[in-house]
N, C-alpha and C positions, 0 to 999 in steps of 0.2 A: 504493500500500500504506500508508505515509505518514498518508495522508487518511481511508482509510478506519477505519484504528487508533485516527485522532484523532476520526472525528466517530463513534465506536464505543466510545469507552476507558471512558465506564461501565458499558455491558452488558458487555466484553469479561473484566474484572474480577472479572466473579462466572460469567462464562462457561466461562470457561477451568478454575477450577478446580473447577468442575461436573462438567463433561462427564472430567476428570482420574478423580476418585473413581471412575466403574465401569471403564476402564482400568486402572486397579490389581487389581481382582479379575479383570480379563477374563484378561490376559497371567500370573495367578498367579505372579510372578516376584519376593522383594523385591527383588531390583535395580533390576530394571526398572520396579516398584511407588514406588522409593525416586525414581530417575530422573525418571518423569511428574512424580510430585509434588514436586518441587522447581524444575523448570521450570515449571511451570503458578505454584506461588507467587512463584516470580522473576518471572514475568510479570505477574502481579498489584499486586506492590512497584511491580515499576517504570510500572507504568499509574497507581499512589496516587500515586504521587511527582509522575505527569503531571500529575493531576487536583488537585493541594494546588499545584500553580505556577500551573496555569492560575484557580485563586480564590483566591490567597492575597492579592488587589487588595478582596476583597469581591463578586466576579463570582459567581453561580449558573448552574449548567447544568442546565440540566432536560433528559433526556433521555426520549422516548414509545415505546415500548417497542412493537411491529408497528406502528409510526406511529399507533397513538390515541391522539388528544388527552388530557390529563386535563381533567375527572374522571372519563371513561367510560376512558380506557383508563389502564394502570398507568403509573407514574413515577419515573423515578430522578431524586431531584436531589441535585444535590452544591454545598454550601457549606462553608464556611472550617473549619464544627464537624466534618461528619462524613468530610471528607476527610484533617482532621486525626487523626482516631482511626483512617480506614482506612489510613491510613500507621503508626499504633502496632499494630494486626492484623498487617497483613502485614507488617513489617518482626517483629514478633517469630515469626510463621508461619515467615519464611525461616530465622530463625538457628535452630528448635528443630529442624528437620529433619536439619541433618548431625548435631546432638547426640543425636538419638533412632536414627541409623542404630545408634550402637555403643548406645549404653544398654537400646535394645529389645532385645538379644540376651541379656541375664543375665536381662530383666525379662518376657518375652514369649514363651511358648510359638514357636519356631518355624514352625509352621503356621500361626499366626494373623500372622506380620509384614505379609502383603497389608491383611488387614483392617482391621489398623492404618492404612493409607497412608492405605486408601479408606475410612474413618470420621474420621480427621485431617482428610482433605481438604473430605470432607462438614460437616464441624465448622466451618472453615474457610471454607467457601462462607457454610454461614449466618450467622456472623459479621460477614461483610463483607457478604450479601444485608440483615441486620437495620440498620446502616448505613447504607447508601448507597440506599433506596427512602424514596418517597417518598407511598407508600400503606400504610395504617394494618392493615390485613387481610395484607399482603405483609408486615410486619412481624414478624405471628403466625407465618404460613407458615415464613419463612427462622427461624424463631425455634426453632420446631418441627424442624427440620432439624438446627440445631445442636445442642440437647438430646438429640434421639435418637442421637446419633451419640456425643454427648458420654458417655452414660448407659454403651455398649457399651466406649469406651475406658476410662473409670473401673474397669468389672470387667475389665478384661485385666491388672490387676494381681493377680487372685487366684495368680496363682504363685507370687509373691514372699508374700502373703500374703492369706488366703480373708475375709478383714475388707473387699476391698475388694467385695466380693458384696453385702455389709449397706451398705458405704457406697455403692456403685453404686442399689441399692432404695431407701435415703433419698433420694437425688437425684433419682431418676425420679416418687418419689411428691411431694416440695415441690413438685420442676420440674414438674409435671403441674398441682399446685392452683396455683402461680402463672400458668401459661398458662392456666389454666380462667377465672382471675379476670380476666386482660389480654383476654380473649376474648370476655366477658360483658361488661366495660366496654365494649368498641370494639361490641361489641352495642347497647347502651346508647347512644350516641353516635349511631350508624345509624340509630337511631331516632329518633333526633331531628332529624336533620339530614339523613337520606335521600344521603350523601354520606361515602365513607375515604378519599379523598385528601385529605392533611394540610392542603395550602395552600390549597384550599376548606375544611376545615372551621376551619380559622383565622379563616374571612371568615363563617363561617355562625355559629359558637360565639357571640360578643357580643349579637347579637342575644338569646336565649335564655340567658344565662348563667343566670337565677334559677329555671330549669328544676330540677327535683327530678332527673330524668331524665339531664340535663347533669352535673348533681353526683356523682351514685352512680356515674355513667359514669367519673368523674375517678379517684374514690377506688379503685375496682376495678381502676384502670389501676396507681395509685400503688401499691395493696398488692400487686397481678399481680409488677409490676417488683423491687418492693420485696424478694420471694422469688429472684428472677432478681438481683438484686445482693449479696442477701447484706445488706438493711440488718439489724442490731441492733435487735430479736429475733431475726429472719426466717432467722439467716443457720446453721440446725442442718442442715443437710446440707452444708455447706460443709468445716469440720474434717478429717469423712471422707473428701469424694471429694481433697483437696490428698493426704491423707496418702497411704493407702492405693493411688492410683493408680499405674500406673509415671510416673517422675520425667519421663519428656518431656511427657508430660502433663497434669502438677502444673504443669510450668514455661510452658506454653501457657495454660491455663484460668487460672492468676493473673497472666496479663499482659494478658489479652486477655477471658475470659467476662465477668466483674465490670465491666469498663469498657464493654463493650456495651451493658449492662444497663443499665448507668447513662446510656450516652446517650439511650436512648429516653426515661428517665427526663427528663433535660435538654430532649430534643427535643418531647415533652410537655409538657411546665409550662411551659415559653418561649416555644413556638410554637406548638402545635396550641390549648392553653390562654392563652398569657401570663401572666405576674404581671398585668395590669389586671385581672383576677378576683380579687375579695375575696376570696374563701374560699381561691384559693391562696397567698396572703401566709400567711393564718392558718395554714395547712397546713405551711409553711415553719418558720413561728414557735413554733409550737406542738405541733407533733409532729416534724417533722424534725430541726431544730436539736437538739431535747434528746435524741432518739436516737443521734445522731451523736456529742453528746458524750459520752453513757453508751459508745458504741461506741470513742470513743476512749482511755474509762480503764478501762471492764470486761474489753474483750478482751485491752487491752495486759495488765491483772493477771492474766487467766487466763493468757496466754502465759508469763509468769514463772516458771508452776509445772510446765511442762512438760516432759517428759525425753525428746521424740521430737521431733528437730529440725523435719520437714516440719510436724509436729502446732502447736510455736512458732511457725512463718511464718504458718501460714492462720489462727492466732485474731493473726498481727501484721496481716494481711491485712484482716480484719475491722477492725482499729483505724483500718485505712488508709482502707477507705471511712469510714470516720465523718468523716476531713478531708476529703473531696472532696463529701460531703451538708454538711458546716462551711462550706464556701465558698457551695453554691448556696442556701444559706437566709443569706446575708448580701444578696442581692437587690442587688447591683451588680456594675458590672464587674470591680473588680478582685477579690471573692470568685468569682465564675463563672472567671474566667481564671484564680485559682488554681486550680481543682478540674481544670481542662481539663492544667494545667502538671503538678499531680499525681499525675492519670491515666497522663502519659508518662513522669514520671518514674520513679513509681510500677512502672512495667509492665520498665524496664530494672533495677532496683534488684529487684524481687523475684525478677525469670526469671532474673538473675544468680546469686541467693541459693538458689532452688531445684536450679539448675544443678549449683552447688556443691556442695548438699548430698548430687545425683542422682552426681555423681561420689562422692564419698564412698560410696555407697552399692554401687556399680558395683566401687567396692573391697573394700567391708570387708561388704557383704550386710545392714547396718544404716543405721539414719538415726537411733539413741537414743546421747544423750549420753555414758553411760556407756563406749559403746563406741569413742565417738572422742576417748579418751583422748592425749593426746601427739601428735594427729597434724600436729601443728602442723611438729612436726623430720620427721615422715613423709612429709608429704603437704605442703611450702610453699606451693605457689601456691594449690591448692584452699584453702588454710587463711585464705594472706591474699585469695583472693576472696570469702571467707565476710565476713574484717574490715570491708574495703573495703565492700562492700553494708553491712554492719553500720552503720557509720558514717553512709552516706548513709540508712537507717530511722530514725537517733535523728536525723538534720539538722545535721551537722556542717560546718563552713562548708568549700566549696571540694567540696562535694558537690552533686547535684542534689537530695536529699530535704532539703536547706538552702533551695535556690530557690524550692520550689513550700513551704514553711514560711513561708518570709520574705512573700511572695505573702499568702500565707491571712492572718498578723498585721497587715500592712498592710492589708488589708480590713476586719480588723475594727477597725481605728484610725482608718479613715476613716470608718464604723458609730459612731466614737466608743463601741464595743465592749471599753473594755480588759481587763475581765473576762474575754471570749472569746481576748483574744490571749494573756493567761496562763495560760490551760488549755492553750493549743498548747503553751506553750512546756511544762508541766508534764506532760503526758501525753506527751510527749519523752521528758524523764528516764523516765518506767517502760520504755521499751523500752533507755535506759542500761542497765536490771539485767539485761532477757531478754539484751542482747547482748554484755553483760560477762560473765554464767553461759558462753554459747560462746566465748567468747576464754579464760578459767580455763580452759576441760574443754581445748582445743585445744593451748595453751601452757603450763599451768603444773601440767598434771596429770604423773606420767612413763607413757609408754607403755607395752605390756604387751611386756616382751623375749623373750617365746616365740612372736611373731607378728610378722613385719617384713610392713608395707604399702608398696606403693609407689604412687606418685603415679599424678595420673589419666593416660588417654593423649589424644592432641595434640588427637584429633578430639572430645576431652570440656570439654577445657580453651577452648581454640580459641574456641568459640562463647561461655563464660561472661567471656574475659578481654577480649572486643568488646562484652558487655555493661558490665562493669567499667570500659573505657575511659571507652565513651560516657558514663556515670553520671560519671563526673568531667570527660569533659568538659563536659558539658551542666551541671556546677555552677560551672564557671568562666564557659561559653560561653554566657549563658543567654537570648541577644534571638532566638535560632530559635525556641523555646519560647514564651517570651513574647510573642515578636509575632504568631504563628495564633494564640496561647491567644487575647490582647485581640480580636484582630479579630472571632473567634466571638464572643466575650462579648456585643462591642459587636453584634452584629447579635441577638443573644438578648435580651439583657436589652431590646431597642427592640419587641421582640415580633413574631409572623408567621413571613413566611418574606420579608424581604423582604433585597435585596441593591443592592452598587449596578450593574448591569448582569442581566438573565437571558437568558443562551445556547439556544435550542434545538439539540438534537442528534439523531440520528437519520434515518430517512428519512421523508419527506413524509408531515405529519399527517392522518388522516382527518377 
């Protein structure tokens, strides 16, 4: 059993919570709907956590999927990059499930809680499908998978409020032109190279780079992705679906959708492409870079001015990718391995904050400032898990939003960039104001005496205060982090897919 787990544990991975998702609708049960899917995600976790030991040496597994070979048949392969994000998937998969058992009940039509499970999970599969393959057209597929599924949870918040309908059709309609464009590009590519397995066209692309063909292919992938991460422009459906969804939600899709997006991004321009392509340095330099840092002082200022908490996280969200595009357009390792650092950090620090906020909400049937007056002596823990993530956003020392900071200004010191390292530090301070405005409204407002709120309950808190842990510890503890982040880097930034060992898995290749 053993053996077969292991020489299985990359199909198994996206198998299990596959085959989970119509089991949820079949047995109509939440319990039982609640039940599957949190074993199938346990099971998952702990196959990422297999597969992050077994290449955290710089090892790759290629796994051939009905035993054909690539490039005729499909390919999972897993290295140090994407084993590393499907451990920040599913480990944050695990922990929103018992927090969404009690929060879906104020925020969710009760006939629709199955649906939930088994669109979650669907959501979920794609996520971790769009990861861990190793075929460019499977990509799109699992990509598609999680959108559509993503699009139905977004509007199951119209109960709580019918805003989340409008932001549900913004999402469906970007998310749609972004995969129109990731779709036409990997078209593009096909054509040229007669080949979608990534690590053939890694070996086919140089040849052709000056290809008009090759080019248009790139850029259509770039801007595809580009709508899928939310960069600055890009990121106008983003705002609505954080806010407006129900809060398990929110706290999933900003820990987890964004940093997808952005691997393929990475998994693209490093490997399929590499930096040895002129035109994607330029691309780095010239467009991304300066995006990323508009994104990291336009979004922080609009956050400022916000009076609906979730509404402040998802344009702070938006500032956040701008440092993780800040990293990979510094074209070395230690900028790629900041962006990778955080990604993870990133993804504990926000679903903590959303968390937070979903508890609050779960109490008082608001998420706007005004109303969480005082709750600071009402609600203490919720209040200081709000601070605490707070802390770790602006990069407070002895936090992890400190680590993966410190990370990205050393990069750009060693870029002899220090221009770029003082905008880190300066677009810092602007989320000082957004998170000092929630600390004033929390603590130093008085709360309203004709309404006593009480704190959240254990199975709300629970999940947010293992987020909150880990966030401090991982700002103390930070060579786990750092040592997958460099080793990715160092195998991306060398371009391909190359590693230092590759495993075949599976049964016998045709």
């Amino acid at each position: 059993m053993l053996s077969f787990v292991s020489a299985h544990s990359p199909l198994l991975a996206i198998v299990i919570p596959l085959i989970s998702a119509p089991l949820c609708m079949l047995f109509g049960n939440r319990t039982v709907a609640f039940t599957i899917s949190t074993l199938a995600v346990a099971a998952s976790f702990a196959l990422s956590i297999y597969l992050l030991w077994w290449v955290k040496d710089g090892t790759v597994l290629s796994y051939h999927i009905g035993g054909w070979a690539p490039p005729l048949g499909i390919e999972y392969r897993v290295d140090t990059a994407n084993a590393f994000v499907l451990l920040i998937v599913s480990a944050m998969g695990l922990l929103t499930l018992p927090y969404a058992r009690t929060s879906i009940t104020d925020e969710i039509d009760e006939n629709h809680h199955t649906l939930f499970y088994a669109c979650y999970m669907l959501c979920f599969t794609g996520l971790m499908g769009v990861t861990i393959t190793g075929d460019a057209f499977n990509v799109f597929v699992f990509l598609e998978i999680s959108s559509l599924s993503t699009y139905v949870l977004v509007a199951l918040g119209a109960k709580k409020d019918k805003r989340a309908l409008s932001a549900a059709y913004d999402y469906l309609v970007l998310g749609t032109i972004g995969a129109t464009f990731f779709v036409i590009g990997l078209g593009f590519i096909y054509m040229a190279t007669g080949t979608l397995n990534m690590v053939d066209l890694s070996q086919r692309l140089p040849a052709i780079s000056d290809s008009r063909t090759v080019r248009a292919g790139f850029a259509l992938i770039v801007i595809g992705m580009g709508l899928k991460v939310a960069v600055y422009p890009l990121h106008r459906w983003l705002p609505g679906a954080y806010t407006y969804s129900p809060s398990a939600v929110s706290v999933f899709l900003a820990s987890t959708a964004t940093k997808v997006a952005l691997y393929v991004i990475i998994r693209f321009m490093f490997s399929v492409y590499s930096a040895r392509f002129g035109f994607e340095a330029v691309t780095f330099q010239y467009v991304i870079l300066p995006l990323a840092l508009v994104a990291m002082f336009g979004a922080s200022f609009v956050a400022v001015y916000q009076i609906n908490l979730k509404r402040m996280l998802a344009y702070s969200s938006v500032s956040q990718i701008g440092y993780m595009l800040l990293g990979l357009s510094l074209l070395n390792v230690e900028g790629v391995s900041g962006a990778f650092v955080h990604m993870f950090n990133h993804a504990m620090t926000k679903g903590a904050l959303f968390m937070a906020v979903g508890a609050i909400v779960f109490r008082t049937g608001s998420a706007m400032l005004p109303n969480m007056a005082g709750l600071g002596k009402q609600m203490p823990w919720t209040s200081a898990a709000i601070v605490i993530g707070g802390l770790s956003l602006i990069g407070v020392p002895s936090s992890a939003g400190f680590v993966s900071k410190w990370v990205l200004m050393s990069a750009a010191f060693e870029r002899d960039w220090w221009l770029i390292a003082f905008l880190i530090v300066g677009s810092s301070l602007i989320a000082v104001v957004y998170v000092w405005r929630v600390i004033e409204v929390l603590y130093l407002q008085q709360p309203n005496k004709d309404v006593v709120v009480k704190e959240a309950p254990l199975s709300l808190l629970v999940p947010t205060w293992i987020l909150i842990i880990t966030t401090l510890w991982f700002g103390l503890h930070a060579d786990f982090a750092i040592g997958f982040a460099t080793t990715a880097a160092e195998n991306l930034i060398q371009g391909g897919f190359g590693g230092k060992e590759v495993i075949i898995l599976g049964v016998e290749s045709r």
